[in-house]
DRENSENU-765367 format. One record per residue (C-alpha): residue number from 1; chain; x, y, z. Coordinates in nm, 3 decimals, always signed. Layout:
<rs>
@num=NUM chaine=A east=X north=Y up=Z $
...
</rs>
This chain:
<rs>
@num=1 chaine=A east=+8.212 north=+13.797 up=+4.131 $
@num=2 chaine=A east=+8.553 north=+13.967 up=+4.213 $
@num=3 chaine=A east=+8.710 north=+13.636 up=+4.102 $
@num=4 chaine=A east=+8.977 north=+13.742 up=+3.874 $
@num=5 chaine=A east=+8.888 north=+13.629 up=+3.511 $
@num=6 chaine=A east=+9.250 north=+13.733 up=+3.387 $
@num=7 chaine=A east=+9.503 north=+13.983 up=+3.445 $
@num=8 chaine=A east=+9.630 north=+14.268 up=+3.252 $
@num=9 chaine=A east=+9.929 north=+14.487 up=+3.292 $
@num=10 chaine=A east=+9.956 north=+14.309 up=+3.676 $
@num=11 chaine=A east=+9.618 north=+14.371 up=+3.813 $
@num=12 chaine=A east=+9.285 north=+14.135 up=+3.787 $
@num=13 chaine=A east=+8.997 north=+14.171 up=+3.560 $
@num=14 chaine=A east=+8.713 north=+14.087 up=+3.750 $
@num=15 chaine=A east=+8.394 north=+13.882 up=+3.607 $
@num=16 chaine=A east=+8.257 north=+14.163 up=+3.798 $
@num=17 chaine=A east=+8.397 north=+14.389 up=+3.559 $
@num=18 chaine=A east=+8.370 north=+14.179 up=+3.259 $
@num=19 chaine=A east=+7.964 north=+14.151 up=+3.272 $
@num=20 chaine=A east=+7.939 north=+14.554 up=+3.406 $
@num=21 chaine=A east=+8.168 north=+14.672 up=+3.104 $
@num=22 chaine=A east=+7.981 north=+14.503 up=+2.844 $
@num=23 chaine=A east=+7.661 north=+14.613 up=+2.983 $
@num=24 chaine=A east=+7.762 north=+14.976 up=+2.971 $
@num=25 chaine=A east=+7.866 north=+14.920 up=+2.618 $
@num=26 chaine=A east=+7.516 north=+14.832 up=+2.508 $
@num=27 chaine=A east=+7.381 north=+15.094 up=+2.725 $
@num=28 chaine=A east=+7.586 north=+15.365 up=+2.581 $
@num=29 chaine=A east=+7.493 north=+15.203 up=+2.213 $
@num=30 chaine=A east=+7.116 north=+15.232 up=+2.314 $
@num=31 chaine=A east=+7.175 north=+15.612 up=+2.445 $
@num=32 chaine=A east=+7.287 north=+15.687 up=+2.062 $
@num=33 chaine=A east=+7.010 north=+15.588 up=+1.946 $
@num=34 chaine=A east=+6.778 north=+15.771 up=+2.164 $
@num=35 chaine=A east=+6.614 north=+15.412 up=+2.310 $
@num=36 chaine=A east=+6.444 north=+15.420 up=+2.622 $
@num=37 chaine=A east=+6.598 north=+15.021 up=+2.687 $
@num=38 chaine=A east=+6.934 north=+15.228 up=+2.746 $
@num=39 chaine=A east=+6.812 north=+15.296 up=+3.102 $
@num=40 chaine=A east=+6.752 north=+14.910 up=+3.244 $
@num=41 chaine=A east=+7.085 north=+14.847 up=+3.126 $
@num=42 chaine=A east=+7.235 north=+15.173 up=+3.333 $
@num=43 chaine=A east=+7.071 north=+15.056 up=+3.602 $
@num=44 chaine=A east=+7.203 north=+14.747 up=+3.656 $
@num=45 chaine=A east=+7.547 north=+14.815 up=+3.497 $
@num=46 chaine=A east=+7.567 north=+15.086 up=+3.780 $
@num=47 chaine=A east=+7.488 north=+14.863 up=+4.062 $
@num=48 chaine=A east=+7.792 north=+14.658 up=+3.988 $
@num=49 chaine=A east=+8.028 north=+14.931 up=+3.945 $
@num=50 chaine=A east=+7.918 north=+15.056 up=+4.268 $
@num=51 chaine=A east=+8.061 north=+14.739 up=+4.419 $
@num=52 chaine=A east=+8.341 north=+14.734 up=+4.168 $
@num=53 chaine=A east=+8.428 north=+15.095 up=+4.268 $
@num=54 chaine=A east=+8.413 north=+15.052 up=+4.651 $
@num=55 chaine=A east=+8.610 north=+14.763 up=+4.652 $
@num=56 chaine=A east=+8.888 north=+14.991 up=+4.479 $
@num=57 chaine=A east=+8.855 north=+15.271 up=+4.739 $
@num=58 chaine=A east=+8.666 north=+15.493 up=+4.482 $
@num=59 chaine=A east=+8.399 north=+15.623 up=+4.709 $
@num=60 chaine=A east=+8.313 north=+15.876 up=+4.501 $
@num=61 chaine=A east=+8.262 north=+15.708 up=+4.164 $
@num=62 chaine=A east=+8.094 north=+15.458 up=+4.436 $
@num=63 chaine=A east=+7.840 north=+15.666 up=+4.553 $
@num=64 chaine=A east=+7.798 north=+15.817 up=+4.197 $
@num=65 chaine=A east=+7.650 north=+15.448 up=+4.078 $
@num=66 chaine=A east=+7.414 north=+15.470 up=+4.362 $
@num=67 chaine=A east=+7.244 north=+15.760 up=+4.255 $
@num=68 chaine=A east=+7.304 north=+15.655 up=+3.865 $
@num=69 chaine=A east=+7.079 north=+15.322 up=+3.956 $
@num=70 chaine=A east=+6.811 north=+15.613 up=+4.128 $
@num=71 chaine=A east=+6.881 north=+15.847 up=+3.807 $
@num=72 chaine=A east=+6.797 north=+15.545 up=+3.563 $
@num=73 chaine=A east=+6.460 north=+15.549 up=+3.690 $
@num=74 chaine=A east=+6.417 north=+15.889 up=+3.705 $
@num=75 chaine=A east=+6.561 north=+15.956 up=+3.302 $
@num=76 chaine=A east=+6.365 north=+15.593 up=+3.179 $
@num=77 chaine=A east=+6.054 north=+15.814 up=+3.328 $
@num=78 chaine=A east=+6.150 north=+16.127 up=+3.140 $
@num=79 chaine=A east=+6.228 north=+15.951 up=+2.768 $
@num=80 chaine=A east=+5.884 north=+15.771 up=+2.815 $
@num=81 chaine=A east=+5.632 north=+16.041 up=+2.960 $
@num=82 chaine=A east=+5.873 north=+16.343 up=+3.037 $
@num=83 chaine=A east=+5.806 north=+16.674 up=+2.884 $
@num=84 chaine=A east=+5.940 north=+17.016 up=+2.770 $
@num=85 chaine=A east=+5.847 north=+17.329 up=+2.911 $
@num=86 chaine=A east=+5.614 north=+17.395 up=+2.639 $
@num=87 chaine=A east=+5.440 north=+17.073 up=+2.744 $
@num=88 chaine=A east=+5.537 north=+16.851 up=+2.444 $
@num=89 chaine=A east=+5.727 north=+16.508 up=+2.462 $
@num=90 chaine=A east=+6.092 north=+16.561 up=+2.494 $
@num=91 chaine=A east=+6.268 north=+16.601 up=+2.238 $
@num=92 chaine=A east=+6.649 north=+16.610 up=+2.152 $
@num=93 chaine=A east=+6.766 north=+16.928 up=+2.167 $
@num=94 chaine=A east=+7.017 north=+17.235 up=+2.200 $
@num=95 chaine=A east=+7.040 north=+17.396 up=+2.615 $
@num=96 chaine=A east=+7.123 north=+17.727 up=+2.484 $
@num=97 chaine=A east=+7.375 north=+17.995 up=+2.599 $
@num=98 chaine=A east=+7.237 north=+18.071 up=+2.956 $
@num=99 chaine=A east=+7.161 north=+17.684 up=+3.046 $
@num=100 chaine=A east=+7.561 north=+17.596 up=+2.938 $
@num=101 chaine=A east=+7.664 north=+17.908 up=+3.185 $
@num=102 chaine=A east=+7.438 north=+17.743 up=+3.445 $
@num=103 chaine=A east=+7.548 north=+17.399 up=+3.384 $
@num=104 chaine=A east=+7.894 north=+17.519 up=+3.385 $
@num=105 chaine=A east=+7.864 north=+17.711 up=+3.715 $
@num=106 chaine=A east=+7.685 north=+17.389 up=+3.899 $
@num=107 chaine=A east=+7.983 north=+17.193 up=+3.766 $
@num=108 chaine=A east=+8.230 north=+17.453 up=+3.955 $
@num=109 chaine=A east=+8.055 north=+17.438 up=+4.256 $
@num=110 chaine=A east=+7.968 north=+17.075 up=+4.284 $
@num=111 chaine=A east=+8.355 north=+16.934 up=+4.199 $
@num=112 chaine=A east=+8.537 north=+17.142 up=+4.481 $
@num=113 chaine=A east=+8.246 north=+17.063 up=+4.721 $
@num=114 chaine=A east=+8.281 north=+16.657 up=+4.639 $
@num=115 chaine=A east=+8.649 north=+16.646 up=+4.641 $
@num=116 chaine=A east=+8.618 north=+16.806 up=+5.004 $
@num=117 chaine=A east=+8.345 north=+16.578 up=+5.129 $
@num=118 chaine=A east=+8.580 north=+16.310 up=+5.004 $
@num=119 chaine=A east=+8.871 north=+16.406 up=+5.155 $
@num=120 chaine=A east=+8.767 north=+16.479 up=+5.483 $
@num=121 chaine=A east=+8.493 north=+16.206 up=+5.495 $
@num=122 chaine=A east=+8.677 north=+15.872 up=+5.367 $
@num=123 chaine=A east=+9.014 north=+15.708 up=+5.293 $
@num=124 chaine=A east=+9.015 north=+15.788 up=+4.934 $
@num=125 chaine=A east=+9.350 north=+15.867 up=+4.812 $
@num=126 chaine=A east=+9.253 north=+16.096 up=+4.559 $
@num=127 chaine=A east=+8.968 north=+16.255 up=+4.679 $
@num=128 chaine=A east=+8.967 north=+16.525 up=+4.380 $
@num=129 chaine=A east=+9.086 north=+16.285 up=+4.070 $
@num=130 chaine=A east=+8.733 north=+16.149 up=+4.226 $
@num=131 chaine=A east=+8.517 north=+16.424 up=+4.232 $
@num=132 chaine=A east=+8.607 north=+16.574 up=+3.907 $
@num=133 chaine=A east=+8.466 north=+16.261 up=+3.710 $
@num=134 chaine=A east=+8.182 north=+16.220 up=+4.014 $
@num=135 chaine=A east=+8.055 north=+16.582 up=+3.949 $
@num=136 chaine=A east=+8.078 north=+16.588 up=+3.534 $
@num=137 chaine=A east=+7.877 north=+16.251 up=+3.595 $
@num=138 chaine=A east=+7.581 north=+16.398 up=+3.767 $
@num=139 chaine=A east=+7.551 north=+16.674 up=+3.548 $
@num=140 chaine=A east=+7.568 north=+16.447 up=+3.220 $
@num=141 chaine=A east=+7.381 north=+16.258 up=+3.357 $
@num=142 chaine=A east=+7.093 north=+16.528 up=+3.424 $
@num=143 chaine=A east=+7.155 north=+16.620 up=+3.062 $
@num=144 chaine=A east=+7.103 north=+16.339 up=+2.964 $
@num=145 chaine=A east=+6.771 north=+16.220 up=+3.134 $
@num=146 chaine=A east=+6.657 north=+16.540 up=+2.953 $
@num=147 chaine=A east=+6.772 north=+16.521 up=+2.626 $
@num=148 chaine=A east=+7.009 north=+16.767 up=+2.593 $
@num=149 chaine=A east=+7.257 north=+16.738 up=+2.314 $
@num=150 chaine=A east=+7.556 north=+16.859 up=+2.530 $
@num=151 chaine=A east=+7.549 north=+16.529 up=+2.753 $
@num=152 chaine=A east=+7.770 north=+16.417 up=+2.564 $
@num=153 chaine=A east=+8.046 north=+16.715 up=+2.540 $
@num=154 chaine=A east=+8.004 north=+16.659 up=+2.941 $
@num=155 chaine=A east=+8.073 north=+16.307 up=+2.935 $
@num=156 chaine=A east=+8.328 north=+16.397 up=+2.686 $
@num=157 chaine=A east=+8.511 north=+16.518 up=+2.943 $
@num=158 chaine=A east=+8.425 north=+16.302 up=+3.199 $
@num=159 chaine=A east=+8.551 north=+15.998 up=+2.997 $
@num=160 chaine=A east=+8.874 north=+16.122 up=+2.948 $
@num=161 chaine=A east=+8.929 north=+16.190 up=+3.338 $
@num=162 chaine=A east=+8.803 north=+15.863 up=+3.426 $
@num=163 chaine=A east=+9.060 north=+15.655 up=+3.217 $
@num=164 chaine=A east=+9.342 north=+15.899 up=+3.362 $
@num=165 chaine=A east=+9.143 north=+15.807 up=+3.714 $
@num=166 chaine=A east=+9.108 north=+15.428 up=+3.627 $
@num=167 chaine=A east=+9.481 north=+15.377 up=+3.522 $
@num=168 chaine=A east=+9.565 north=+15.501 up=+3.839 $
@num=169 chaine=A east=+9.400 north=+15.230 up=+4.007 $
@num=170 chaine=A east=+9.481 north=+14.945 up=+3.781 $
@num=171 chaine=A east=+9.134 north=+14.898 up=+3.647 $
@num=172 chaine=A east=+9.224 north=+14.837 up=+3.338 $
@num=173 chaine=A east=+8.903 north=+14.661 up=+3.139 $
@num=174 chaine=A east=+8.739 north=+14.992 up=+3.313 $
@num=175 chaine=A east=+9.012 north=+15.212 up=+3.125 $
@num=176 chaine=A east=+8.922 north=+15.024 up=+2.780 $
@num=177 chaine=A east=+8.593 north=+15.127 up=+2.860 $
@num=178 chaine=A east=+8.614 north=+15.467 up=+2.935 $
@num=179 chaine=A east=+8.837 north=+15.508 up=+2.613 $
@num=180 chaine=A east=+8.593 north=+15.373 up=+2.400 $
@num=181 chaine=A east=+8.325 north=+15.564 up=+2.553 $
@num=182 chaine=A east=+8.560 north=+15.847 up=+2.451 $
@num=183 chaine=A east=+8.487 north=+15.738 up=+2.090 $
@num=184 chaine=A east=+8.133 north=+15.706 up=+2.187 $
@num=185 chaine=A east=+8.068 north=+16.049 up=+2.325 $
@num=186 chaine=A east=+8.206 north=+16.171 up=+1.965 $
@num=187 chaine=A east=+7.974 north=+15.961 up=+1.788 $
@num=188 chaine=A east=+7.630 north=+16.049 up=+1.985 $
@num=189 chaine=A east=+7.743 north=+16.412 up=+1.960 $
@num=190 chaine=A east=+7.696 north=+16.388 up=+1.589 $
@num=191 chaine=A east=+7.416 north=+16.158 up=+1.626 $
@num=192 chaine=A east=+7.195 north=+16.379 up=+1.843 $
@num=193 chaine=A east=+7.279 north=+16.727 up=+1.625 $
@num=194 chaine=A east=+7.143 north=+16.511 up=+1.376 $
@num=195 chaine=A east=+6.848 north=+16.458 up=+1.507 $
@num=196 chaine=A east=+6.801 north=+16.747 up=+1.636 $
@num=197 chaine=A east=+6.838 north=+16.930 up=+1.312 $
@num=198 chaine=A east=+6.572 north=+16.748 up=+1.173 $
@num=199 chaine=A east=+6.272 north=+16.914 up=+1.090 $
</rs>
C-alpha cells in the first residue's frame, strides 16, 4: 500500500493515501449531514492514516488515528443511543459560553502537554507543529461525538494547521485534503446552525 501511485511536487502519493483521502471525504460529507454511517468510514479511514502518518515520522497525528478508530466507536454509540443531560436523544446543538471557556482551557493544556510528550518521547521533528493539530483533533473530535455545533470552528482550525503541517512533510494528496476539509468545516458550520435553529 505505500506503493507510490504518482508523484506531486517531488514526493509520492501513496495508494495508501489515495483510498484513506477519499474515505475521509465521504466521511466528512456524511458528518454534514448528521448520518450515523459517517463513523464506519472514520474508522477505517483513521486506521490507514495511522500507518500513513507513522511512516512520515508524525507520531502524533499517528497516535491521534489510534484513538480516532477507538473514538468512532465511541461517537457511532452516541449518534445512535447517546443522550443529553436532560435525558433526550442528542440533538445538534449550541455548548454555550462556559462549555467554549472549558473547551478552550482543555485545548491550552492538552497542546503544550503533547508537544512535550513528543519531543522528549520520539524523533519527531516538529513535535509542536504536531501537537497543535493532535490536541484541536481530540477536542473536535469530542465535540463532535456529541453534537456540538462548534466541532467544526475546532476543526476549522485544526484543518488549516494540518495543511501548513502536511506541506511540511510533502504529503501533498493529504494537504488537498485538509484544504478542502477547510471548505468543509465552513459548510457543516452553516449546516448544523441550521439545524439547530429548527424548531
Amino acid at each position: 500500500m505505500f506503493s507510490a501511485a504518482f508523484t506531486a511536487w517531488g514526493s509520492p502519493v501513496t495508494w495508501l493515501e489515495i483510498v484513506a483521502f477519499v474515505m475521509a471525504i465521504v466521511m466528512v460529507l456524511l458528518n454534514m449531514r448528521v448520518n450515523p454511517l459517517a463513523w464506519p468510514l472514520a474508522i477505517a479511514s483513521s486506521l490507514l492514516y495511522l500507518m500513513l502518518f507513522w511512516h512520515s515520522r508524525l507520531y502524533g497525528e499517528a497516535g491521534l488515528q489510534i484513538v480516532f478508530a477507538a473514538g468512532g466507536f465511541w461517537g457511532w454509540w452516541q449518534w445512535l443511543r447517546g443522550t443529553q443531560d436532560d435525558g433526550r436523544p442528542l440533538a445538534v446543538r449550541d455548548l454555550g459560553a462556559r462549555g467554549r471557556w472549558s473547551a478552550a482551557l482543555a485545548f491550552a493544556v492538552a497542546w503544550p502537554a503533547l508537544a512535550l510528550l513528543l519531543d522528549n518521547a520520539t524523533d519527531s521533528d516538529v513535535p509542536w507543529w504536531d501537537a497543535f493539530p493532535t490536541a484541536g483533533s481530540l477536542l473536535g473530535q469530542w465535540l463532535l461525538g456529541r453534537k456540538y455545533i462548534e466541532n467544526w470552528p475546532v476543526w476549522l482550525i485544526v484543518n488549516i494547521a494540518s495543511v501548513a503541517l502536511f506541506s511540511i512533510k510533502g504529503l501533498w494528496l493529504t494537504v488537498l485534503l485538509y484544504t478542502i476539509f477547510i471548505g468543509m468545516s465552513f459548510a457543516g458550520w452553516r449546516a448544523w446552525r441550521r439545524i439547530a435553529a429548527r424548531p
